[in-house]
C-alpha positions in Angstrom: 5.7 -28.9 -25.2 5.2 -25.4 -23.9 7.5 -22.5 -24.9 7.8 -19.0 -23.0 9.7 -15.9 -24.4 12.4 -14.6 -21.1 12.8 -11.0 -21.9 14.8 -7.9 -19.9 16.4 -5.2 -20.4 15.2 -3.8 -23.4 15.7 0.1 -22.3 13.6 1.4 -25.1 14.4 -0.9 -27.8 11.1 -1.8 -29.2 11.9 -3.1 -32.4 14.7 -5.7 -31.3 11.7 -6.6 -28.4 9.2 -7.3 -31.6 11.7 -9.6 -34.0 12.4 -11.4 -30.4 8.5 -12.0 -30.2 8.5 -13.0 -34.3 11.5 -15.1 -33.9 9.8 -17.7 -31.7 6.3 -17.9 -33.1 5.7 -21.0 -30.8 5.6 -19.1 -27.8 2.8 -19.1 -25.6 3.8 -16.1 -23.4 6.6 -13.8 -22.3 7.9 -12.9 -19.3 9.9 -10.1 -18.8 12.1 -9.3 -16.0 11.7 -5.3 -16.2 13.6 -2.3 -17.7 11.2 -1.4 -20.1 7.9 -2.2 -19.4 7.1 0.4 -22.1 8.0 -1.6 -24.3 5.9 -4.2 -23.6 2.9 -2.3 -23.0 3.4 -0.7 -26.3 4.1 -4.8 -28.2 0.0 -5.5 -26.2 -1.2 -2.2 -27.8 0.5 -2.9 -30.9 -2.3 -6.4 -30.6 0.3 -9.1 -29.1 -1.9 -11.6 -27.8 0.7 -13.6 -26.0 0.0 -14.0 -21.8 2.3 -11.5 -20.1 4.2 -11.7 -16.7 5.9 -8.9 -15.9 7.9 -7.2 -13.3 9.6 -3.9 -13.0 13.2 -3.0 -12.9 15.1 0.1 -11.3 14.3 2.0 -14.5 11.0 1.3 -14.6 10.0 4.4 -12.9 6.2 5.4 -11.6 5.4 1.6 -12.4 2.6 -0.1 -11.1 4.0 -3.7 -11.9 5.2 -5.7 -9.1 8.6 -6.1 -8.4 8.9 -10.0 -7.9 6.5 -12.3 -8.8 5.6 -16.4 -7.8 4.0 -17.9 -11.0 3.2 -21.6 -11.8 4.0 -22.9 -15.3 2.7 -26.4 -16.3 2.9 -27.5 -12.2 6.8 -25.7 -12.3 6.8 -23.0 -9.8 9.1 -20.1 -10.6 10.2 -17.0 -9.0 11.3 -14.1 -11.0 12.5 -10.3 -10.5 14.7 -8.0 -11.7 17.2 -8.8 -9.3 18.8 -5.3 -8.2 17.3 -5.8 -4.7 18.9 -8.9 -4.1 22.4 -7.3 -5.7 22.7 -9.7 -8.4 25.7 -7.7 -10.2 27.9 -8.9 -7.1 26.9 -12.6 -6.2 24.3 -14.7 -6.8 23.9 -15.8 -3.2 21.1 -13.9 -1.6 18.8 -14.2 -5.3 19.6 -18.5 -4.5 18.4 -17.8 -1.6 15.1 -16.4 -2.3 14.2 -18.7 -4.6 14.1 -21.7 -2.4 12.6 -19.2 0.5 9.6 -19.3 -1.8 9.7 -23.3 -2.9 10.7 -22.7 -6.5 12.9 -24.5 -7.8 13.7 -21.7 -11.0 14.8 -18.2 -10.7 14.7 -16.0 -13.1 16.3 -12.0 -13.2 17.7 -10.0 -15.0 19.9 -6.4 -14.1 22.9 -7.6 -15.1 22.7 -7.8 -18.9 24.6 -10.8 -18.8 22.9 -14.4 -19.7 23.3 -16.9 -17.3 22.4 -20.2 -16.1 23.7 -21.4 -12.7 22.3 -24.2 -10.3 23.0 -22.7 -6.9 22.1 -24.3 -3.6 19.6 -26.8 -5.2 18.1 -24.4 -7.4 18.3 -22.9 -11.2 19.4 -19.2 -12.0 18.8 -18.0 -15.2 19.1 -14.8 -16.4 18.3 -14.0 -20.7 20.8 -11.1 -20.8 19.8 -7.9 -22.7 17.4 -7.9 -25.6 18.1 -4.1 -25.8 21.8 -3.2 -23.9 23.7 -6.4 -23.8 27.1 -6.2 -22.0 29.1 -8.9 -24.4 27.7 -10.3 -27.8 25.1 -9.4 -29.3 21.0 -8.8 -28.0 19.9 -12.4 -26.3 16.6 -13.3 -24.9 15.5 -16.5 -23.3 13.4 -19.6 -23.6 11.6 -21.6 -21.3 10.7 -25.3 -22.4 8.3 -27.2 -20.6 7.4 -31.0 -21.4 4.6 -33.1 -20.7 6.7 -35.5 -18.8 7.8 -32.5 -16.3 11.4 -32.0 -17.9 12.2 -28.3 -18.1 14.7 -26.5 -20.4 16.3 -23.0 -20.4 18.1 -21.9 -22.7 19.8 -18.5 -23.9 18.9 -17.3 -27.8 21.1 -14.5 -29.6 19.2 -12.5 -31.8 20.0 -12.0 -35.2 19.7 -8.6 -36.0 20.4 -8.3 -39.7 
């Protein structure tokens, strides 16, 4: 089995972004669906060997990252953005819709600092909520499972902060 670290949102939070990374040491990459690329930049100089894919968010001004991205994980194609541009904080609708546009079956954003999973229109939404500004609860991140026989799993982690 394969594991990848979902992060977004962090907004400057560095350190809840570093216990997220040391609370799933099976990982074998993160993605992280912007606002606060800084942070992430600063966990790779900090010597975080882990794979990164990474997109920016509204608040990820002056960044070079791109703001969706079309990866393929263990023969899984997955579409992932921030989601403002596709208004995720009103309806899930138009992001459903882009995600089958592009033949993924999984979507991941983030914006709304809410997690989610939702199967819409034949696909999976996920969003991991906010490692670093959650809206209710406490700081949650994600996880991406992927298994040998093809069976995926998302699922939403709360981090303990104390």
């Amino acid at each position: 089995m394969k594991e990848i670290l979902i992060l977004s949102d962090s907004h400057g939070c560095y350190p809840l972004v570093q216990k997220a990374v040391e609370a799933q040491p099976h990982a074998s990459g993160i993605i992280f669906l912007g606002d606060g690329l800084k942070d992430i930049e600063r966990l790779q100089a900090e010597g975080c060997t882990l794979p990164v894919y990474a997109v920016r968010g509204n608040c990820d001004f002056s960044s070079l990252y791109p703001a969706e991205a079309l990866e393929v994980f263990e023969h899984n194609l997955i579409f992932f953005c921030h989601g403002h541009h596709y208004g995720v904080k009103y309806t899930l609708d138009d992001f459903a819709r882009a995600v089958k546009d592009r033949g993924a079956a999984i979507g991941l954003f983030g914006h709304t600092h809410l997690p989610t999973l939702e199967e819409r229109d034949g696909v999976t939404l996920f969003n991991p909520g906010s490692i670093g500004a959650p809206r209710f609860g406490g700081p949650s991140y994600g996880l991406l499972q992927l298994y040998e026989n093809g069976e995926v799993k998302l699922q939403h982690k709360e981090l303990i902060i104390w």
